[in-house]
C-alpha positions in Angstrom: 49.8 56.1 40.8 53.1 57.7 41.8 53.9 58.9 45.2 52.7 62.3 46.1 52.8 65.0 49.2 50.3 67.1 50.6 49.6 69.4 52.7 47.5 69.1 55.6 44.2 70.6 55.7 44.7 72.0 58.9 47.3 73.7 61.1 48.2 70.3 62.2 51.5 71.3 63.1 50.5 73.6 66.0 47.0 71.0 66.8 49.4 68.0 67.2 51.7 70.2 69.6 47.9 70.8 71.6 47.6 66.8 71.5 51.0 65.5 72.8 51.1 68.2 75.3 48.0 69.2 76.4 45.3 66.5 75.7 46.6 63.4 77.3 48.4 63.2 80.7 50.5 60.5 79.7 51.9 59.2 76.7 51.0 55.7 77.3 47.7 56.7 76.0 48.7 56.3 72.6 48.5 52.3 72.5 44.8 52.9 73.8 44.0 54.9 71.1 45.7 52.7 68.1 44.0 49.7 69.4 40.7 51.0 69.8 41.0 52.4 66.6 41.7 48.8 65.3 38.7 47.4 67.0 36.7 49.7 65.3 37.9 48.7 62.2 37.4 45.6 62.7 33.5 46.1 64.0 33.2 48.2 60.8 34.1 45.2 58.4 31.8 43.0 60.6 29.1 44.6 59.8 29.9 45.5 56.6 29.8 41.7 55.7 26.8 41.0 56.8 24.9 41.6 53.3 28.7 41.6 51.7 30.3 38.3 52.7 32.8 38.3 49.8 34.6 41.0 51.1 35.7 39.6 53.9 37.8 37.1 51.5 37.8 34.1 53.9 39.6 36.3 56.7 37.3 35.8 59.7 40.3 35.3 62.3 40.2 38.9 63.9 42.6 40.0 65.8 45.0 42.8 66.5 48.5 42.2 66.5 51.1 44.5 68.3 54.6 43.7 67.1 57.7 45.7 68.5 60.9 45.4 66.4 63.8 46.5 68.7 66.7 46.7 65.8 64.3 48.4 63.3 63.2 50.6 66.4 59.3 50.6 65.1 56.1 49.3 67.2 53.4 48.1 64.5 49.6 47.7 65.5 48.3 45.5 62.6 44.2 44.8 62.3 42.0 42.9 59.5 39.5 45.7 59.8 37.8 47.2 56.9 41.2 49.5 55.8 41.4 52.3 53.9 41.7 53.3 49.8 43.9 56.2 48.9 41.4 58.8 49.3 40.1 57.7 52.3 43.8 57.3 53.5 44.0 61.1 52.5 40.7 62.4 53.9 40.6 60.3 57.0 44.1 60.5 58.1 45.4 64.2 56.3 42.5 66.2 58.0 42.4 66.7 61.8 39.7 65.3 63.8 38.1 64.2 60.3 36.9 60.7 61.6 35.7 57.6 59.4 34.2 56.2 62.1 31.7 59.1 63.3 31.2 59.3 59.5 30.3 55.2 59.6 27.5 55.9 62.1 26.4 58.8 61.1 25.4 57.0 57.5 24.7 53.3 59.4 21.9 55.7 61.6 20.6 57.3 58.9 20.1 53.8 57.1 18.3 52.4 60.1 19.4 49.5 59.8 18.8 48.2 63.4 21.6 48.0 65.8 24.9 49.5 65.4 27.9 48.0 66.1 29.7 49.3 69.4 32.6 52.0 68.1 35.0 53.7 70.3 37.0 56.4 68.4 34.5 58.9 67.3 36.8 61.7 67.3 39.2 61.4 64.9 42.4 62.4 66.8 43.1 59.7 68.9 45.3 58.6 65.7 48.0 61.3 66.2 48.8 60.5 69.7 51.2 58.4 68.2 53.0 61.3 67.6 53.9 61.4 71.5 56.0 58.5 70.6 56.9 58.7 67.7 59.1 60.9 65.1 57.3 59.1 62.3 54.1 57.5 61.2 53.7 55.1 58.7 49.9 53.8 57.7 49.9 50.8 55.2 46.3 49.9 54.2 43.8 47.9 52.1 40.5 48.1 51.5 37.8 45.3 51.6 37.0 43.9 47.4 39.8 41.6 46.7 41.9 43.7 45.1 46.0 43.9 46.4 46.2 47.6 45.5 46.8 49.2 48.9 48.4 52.6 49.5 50.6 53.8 52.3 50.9 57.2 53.9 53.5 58.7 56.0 54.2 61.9 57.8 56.1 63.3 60.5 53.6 65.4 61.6 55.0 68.7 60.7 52.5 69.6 58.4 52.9 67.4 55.3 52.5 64.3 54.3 53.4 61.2 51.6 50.7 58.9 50.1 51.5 56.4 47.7 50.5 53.3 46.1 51.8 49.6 48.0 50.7 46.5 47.2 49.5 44.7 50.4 47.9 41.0 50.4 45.6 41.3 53.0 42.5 43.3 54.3 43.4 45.8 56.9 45.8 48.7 58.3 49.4 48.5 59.7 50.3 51.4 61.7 53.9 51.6 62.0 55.6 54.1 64.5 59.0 54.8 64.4 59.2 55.7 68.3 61.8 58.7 69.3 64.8 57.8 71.1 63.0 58.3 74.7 60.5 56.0 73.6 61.9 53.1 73.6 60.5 51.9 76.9 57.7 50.7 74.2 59.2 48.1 72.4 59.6 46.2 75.8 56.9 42.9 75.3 56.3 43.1 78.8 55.9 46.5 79.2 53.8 46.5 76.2 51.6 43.7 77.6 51.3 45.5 80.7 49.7 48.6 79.1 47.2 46.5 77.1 46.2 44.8 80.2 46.2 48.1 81.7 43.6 49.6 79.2 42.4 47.2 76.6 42.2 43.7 78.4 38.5 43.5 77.6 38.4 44.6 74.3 36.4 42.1 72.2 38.8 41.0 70.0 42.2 38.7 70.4 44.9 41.5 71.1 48.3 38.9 70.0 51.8 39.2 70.3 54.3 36.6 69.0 56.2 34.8 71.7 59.9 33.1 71.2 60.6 30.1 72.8 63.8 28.3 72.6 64.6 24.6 73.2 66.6 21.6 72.1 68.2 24.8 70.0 65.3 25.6 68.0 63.4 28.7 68.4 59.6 28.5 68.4 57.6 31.5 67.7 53.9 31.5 68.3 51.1 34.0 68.6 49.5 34.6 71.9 46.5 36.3 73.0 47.1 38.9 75.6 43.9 40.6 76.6 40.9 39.1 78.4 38.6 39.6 76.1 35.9 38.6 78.7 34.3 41.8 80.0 32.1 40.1 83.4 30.2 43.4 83.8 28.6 43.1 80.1 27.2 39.8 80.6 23.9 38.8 82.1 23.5 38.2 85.7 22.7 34.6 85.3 25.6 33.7 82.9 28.4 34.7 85.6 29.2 32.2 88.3 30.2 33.9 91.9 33.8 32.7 91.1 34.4 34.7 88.4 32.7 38.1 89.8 35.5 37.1 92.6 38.1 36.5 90.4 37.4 39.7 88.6 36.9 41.7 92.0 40.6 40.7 93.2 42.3 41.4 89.9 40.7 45.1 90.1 40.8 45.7 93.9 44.0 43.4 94.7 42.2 42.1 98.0 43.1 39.0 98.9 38.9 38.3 100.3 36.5 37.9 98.7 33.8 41.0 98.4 31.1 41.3 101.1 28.9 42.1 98.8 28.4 42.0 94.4 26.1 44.9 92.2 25.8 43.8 88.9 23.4 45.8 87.1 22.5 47.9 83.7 20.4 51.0 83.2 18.6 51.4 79.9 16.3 54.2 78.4 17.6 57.4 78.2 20.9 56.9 79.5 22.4 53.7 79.3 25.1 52.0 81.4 25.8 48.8 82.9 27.8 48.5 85.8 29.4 46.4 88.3 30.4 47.2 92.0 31.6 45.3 94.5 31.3 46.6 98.4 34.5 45.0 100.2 34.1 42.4 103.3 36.8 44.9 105.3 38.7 47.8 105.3 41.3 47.8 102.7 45.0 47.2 103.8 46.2 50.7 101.9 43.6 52.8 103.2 45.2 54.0 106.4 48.4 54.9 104.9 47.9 56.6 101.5 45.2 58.8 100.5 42.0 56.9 98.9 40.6 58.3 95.8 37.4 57.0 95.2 34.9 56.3 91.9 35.1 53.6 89.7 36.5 52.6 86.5 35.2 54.0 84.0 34.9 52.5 80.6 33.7 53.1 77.1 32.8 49.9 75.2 35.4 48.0 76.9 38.1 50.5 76.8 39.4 52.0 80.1 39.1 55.9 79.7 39.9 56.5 83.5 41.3 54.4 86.4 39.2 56.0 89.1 36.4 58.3 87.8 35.5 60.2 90.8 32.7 62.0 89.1 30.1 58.9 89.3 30.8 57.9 92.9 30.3 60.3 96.0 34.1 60.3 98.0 32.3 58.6 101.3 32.0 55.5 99.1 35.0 55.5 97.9 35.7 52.1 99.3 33.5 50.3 96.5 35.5 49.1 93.7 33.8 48.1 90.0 33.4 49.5 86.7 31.2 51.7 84.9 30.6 51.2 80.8 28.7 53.9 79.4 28.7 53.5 75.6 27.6 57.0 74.7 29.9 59.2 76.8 30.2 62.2 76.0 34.0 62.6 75.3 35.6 65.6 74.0 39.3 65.3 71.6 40.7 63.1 74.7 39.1 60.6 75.9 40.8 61.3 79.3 38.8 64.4 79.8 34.8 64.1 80.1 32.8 67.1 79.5 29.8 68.3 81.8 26.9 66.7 81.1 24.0 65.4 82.8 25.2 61.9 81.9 27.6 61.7 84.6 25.3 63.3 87.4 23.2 60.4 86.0 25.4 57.5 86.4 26.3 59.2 90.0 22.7 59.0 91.4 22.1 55.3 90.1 24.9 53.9 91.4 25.2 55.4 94.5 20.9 54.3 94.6 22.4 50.8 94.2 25.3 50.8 96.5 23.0 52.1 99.5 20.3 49.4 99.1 23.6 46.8 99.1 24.5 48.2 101.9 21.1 48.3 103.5 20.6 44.8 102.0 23.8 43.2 103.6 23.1 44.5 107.2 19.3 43.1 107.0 20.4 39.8 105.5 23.7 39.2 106.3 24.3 41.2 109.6 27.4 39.5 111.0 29.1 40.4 107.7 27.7 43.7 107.8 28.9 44.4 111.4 32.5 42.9 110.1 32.1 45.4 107.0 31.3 48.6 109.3 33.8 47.8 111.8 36.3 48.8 109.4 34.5 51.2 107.1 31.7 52.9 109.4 33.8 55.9 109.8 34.4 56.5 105.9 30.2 56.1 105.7 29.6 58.3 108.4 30.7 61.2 106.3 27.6 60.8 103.7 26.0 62.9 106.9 27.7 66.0 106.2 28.4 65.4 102.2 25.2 63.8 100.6 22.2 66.1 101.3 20.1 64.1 99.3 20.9 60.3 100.3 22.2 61.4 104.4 19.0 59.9 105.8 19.5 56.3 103.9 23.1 56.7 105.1 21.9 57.4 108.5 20.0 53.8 108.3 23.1 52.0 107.6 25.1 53.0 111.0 25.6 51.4 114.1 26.6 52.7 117.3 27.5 51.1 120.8 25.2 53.0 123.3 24.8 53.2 127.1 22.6 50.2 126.9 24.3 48.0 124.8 26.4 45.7 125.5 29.9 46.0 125.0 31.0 45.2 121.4 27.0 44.9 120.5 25.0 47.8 118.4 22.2 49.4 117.6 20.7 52.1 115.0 19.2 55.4 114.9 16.2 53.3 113.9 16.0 51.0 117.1 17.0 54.1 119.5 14.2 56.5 118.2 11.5 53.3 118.3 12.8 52.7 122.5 12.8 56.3 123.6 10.8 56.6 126.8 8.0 59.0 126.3 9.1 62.3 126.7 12.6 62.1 126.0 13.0 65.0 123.9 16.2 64.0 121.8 18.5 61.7 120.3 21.6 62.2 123.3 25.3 61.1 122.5 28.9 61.2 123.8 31.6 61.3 122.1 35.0 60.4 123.3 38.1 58.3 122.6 36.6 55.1 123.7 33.5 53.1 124.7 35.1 52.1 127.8 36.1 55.4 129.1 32.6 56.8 128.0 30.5 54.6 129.5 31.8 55.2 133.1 31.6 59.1 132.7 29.9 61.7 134.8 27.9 63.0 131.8 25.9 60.0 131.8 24.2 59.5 135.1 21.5 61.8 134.8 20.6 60.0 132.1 20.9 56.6 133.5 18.8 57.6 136.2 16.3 59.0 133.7 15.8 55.6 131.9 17.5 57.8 128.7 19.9 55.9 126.2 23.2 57.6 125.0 25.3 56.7 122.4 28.6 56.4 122.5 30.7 57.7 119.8 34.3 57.2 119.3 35.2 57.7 115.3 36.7 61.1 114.8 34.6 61.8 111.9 31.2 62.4 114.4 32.4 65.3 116.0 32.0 66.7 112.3 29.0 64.4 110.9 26.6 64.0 113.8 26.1 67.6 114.1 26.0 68.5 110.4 23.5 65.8 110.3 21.1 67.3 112.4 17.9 65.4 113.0 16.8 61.9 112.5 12.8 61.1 112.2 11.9 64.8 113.3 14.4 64.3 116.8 17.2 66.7 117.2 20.6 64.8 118.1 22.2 66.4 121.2 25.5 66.3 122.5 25.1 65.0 126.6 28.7 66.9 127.8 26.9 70.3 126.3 25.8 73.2 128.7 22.4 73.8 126.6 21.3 70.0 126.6 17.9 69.7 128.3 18.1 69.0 131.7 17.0 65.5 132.5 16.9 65.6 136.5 14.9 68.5 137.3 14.9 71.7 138.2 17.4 73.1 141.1 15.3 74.6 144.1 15.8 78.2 144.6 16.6 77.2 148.4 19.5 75.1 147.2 20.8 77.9 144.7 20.8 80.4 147.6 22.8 77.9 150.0 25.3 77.8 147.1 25.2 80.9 145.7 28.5 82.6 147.3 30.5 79.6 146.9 29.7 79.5 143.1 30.9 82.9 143.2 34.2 82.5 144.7 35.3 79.4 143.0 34.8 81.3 140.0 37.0 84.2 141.3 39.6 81.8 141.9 39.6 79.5 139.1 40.6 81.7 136.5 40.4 78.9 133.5 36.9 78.1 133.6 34.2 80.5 131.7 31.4 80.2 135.0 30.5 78.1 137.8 27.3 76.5 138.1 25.1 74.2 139.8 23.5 71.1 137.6 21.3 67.9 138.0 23.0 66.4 135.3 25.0 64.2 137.9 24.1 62.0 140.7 27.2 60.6 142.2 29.9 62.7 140.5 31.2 65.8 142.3 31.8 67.4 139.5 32.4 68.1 135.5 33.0 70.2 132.8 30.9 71.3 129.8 31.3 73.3 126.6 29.0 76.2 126.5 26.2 76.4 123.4 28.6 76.4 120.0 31.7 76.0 121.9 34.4 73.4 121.3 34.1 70.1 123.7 37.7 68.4 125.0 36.8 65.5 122.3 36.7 68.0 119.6 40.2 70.2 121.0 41.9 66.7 121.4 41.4 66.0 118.3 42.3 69.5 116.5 45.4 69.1 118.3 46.1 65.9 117.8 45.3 66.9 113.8 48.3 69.7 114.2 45.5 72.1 114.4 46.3 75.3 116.3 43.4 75.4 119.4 42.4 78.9 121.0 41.8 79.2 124.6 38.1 77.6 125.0 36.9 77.7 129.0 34.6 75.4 129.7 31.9 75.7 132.3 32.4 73.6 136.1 29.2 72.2 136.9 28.7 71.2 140.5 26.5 68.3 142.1 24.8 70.2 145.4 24.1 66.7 146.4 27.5 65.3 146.8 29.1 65.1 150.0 32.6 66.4 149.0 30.7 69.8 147.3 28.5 70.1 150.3 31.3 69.9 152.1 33.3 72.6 150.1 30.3 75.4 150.7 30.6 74.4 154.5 33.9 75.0 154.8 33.7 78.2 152.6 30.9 79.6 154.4 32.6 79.1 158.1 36.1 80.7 156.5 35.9 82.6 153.1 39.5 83.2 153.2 40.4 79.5 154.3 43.0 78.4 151.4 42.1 75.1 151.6 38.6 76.6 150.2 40.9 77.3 146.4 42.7 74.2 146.5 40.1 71.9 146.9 37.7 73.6 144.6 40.8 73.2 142.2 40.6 69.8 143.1 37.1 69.3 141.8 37.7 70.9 138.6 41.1 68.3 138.3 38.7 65.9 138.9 36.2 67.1 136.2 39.3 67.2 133.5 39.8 63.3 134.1 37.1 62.7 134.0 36.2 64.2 130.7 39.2 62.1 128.9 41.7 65.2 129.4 44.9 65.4 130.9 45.2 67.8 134.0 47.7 71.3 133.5 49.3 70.7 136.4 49.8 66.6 137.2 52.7 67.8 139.9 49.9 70.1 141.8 47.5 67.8 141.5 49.4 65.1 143.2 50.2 67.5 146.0 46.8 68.6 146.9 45.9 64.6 146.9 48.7 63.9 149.3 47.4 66.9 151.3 43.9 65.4 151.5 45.2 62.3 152.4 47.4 63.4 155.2 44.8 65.3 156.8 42.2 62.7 156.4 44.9 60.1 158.2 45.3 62.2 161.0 
């Protein structure tokens, strides 16, 4: 039969603009598509066969083969699938999103014939992404039966196309793009080998390319494979030795450790996945200096649709690395872009399920490594307070915090906190601060040390935003201990002692300006002094940090608590009551509050009249 041209049964012309601008993000998706469109003709053929083994005419050595051909300026992606006859070339490849292989398992289903064979490209367009490459197309083709008759079409996608017959020796389809003249980055071998490592290295068939070698003079080409071909996470469990979920962990994480811990598992039923996640031994190298998107891989029968899939992965576990091969995604015209659907939100709450008991796993097993995992990652973790309604009390489980009566560098949990609670305590207390070392030797705690009460001690900038999101833990409120509405833990003050101060208060307020009030407290037992923020205010933790965030800070006054017990306050009302108009009365109550601001991890407004009314002391006290 003579050559002929059609027409294209759609408005191709203005679809393939839609596809090579819109669809795909990057035109490197087009080797994706052509090979996974190979792989499903080759699948096709395979199973085919099984009742039909003469048409596979003694071609069982499947493979696709990419060959680049710099002078002729054409990329070719060759398979021995099952190929196309004329009309199918015409009614496969002449219609838009008109695809033979949702057609093949549409017919294979209603056959039931058992299991299908894994297929990729169900959409029918991911064909014409070569046009983001490529001013031409050319599809040579032959059907399965024997016969050389093939047929080749060709069209540059502006809304017509050639078919006509050509003679072709083997089984299969060549696609054959002539790439534009800013495409021709893609006859580069290694580039080329780069991009099927990128998205195709576990693609069950040999992916080859021919490689030249010279020596002695004489040139030596041979075919070699360059995908994988060996996809860990579709294996079982007991087939894959540690080294290899290793080996495959570095290649996709580029850590140079091994992982602390390794998920390997699949989900079958309704929704069907497998999956395989690995939780790192530390915190990764990059993450302090680049933003960290998290989710996982995310594949579709052994084809990478997206590098980091953030829908099936919450953002505060963004550290674990892995894959995710769900066979029956539900893809629209670009595989790049998923559509809503349940299946996701599905794939989301199982493997965050499995990543929590890993974690929980690893610190009840394997608690050093745990403690050498949370060291570095705790913070990130900390946020599933704040972001994970459903999950935050299994994230609370997993933390550990230094506390007033822990040792230095040693931990504990909400879990072992809540069991040792003296009777009566009322609530969880914690401090946070810059660090441990500075926190345990502050004011705020010796009420509670006296009390027999534990405090934690928190230092990540994350819990001035997670701990109180978070809320409650076993039906016990967490509290913050440098707050003005935290229960008192030392008593009550006696109304005689209130009276004795009661016009002192009063006039330190008057004269200290920057404070919001002046009171009494029990909340310290040796300190003179210290400052707290009032119910819903900001603490100095919390402004440090804004600040230090480049965050503009409004004028927040803090209340000055004074210990009536303490010699130099006692001293102070003395003093004030003999002489209300003494001066030294303002400068030492601005001492105090000095005092209270060093106390609390701040820096004082004014070092230069601080230092003055401490040489002042001094000199009087020497005399």
């Amino acid at each position: 039969m003579s050559a002929e041209t059609l027409e294209f049964k759609a408005e191709l012309k203005q679809l393939l603009h839609l596809i090579t601008h819109s669809l795909y993000s990057d035109r490197e998706i087009f080797l994706r598509e052509l090979v996974s469109n190979a792989s499903d003709a080759i699948a096709k053929v395979q199973y085919d066969s099984v009742n039909k083994e003469d048409q596979l005419e003694g071609n069982r050595d499947w493979k696709i083969k990419i060959t680049p051909n710099a002078e002729a300026k054409t990329l070719t992606i060759s398979d021995n699938g099952i190929g196309m006859s004329r009309d199918e070339a015409i009614d496969h490849l002449g219609t838009i999103a008109k695809s033979g292989t949702k057609a093949f398992l549409k017919a294979i289903q209603q056959k039931q014939q058992g299991d299908t064979p894994g297929l990729i490209g169900q959409f029918g367009v991911g064909f014409y992404s070569a046009y983001m490459v490529a001013d031409t197309v050319t599809v040579h083709t032959r059907p399965t039966g024997g016969s050389q008759l093939g047929v080749k079409w060709a069209s540059d996608g502006q809304g017509q196309f050639t078919v006509e017959d050509a003679p072709k020796e083997t089984r299969g389809t060549d696609v054959i793009l002539h790439l534009k003249e800013d495409a021709q980055e893609f006859l580069d071998p290694y580039r080329l080998k780069g991009l099927i490592r990128k998205f195709s290295d576990f693609v069950e068939h040999p992916i080859v390319m021919d490689e030249t070698e010279e020596k002695d003079g004489t040139k030596t080409t041979t075919e070699v494979t360059v995908n994988n071909r060996r996809a860990v996470w579709l294996r079982s469990k007991n087939e894959v030795k540690p080294e290899e979920y290793e080996e495959f962990y570095k290649q996709i994480s580029h850590d140079h450790e091994p992982p602390a811990k390794v998920l390997h598992f699949a989900v079958e039923g309704k929704t069907e996945f497998k999956a395989l996640a690995f939780i790192p031994a530390h915190r990764p190298f990059n993450m302090d200096w680049e933003e960290q998107k998290g989710g996982l891989r995310l594949y579709a029968q052994r084809v990478l649709i997206m590098d980091r899939c953030e829908d099936v992965l919450p953002s505060y576990l963004r550290f674990v690395t892995g894959v995710v091969d769900a066979a029956d995604l539900p893809l629209n015209v670009s595989r790049e872009l998923l559509q809503q659907n349940p299946l996701l939100e599905t794939i989301k709450k199982n493997v965050t399920k499995q990543v929590l008991s890993g974690l929980e796993a690893l610190k009840n097993t394997e608690y050093e490594k745990y403690v050498a995992f949370y060291q570095g990652l705790g913070p990130v973790l900390k946020e599933g307070l704040a972001r994970d309604w459903t999950n935050k009390d299994k994230v609370a489980d997993l933390l550990l915090f230094e506390s007033m009566n822990t040792e230095a560098g040693k931990y504990t949990t909400l879990a072992d906190y809540v069991e040792k609670m003296p009777e009566g305590q009322p609530q969880i207390f914690f401090l946070t601060g810059e660090t441990t070392a500075q926190l345990r030797n502050s004011p705020y705690l010796e009420s509670f040390r006296a009390k027999g009460y534990d405090v934690l001690l928190l230092t990540d900038p994350v819990d001035e935003f997670a701990i109180p999101q978070y809320g409650a833990y076993k039906g016990k409120s967490l509290q913050a201990a440098d707050r003005g509405d935290v229960k008192e833990t030392g008593g009550d003050i006696p109304q005689e002692t209130t009276d004795q101060f009661a016009n002192l208060l009063n006039a330190v307020k008057m004269k200290l300006s920057d404070v919001a009030d002046v009171k009494l407290t029990t909340r310290l037992t040796d300190s003179a002094a210290c400052l707290v923020a009032s119910a819903g205010g900001m603490n100095a933790n919390m402004e440090r940090l804004m600040r230090k965030f480049g965050q503009a800070v409004e004028e927040n006054k803090r209340v000055l608590e004074l210990n009536p017990a303490n010699p130099a306050v006692t001293a102070l009302r003395d003093l004030h009551a003999a002489n209300p108009d003494d001066p030294r009365v303002e400068s030492f109550a601005r001492l105090l509050l000095d005092q209270a601001v060093i106390a609390e991890g701040s820096k004082v407004t004014d070092p230069v009249g601080f230092a003055k009314r401490i040489n002042e002391l001094m000199t009087a006290s020497l005399k």
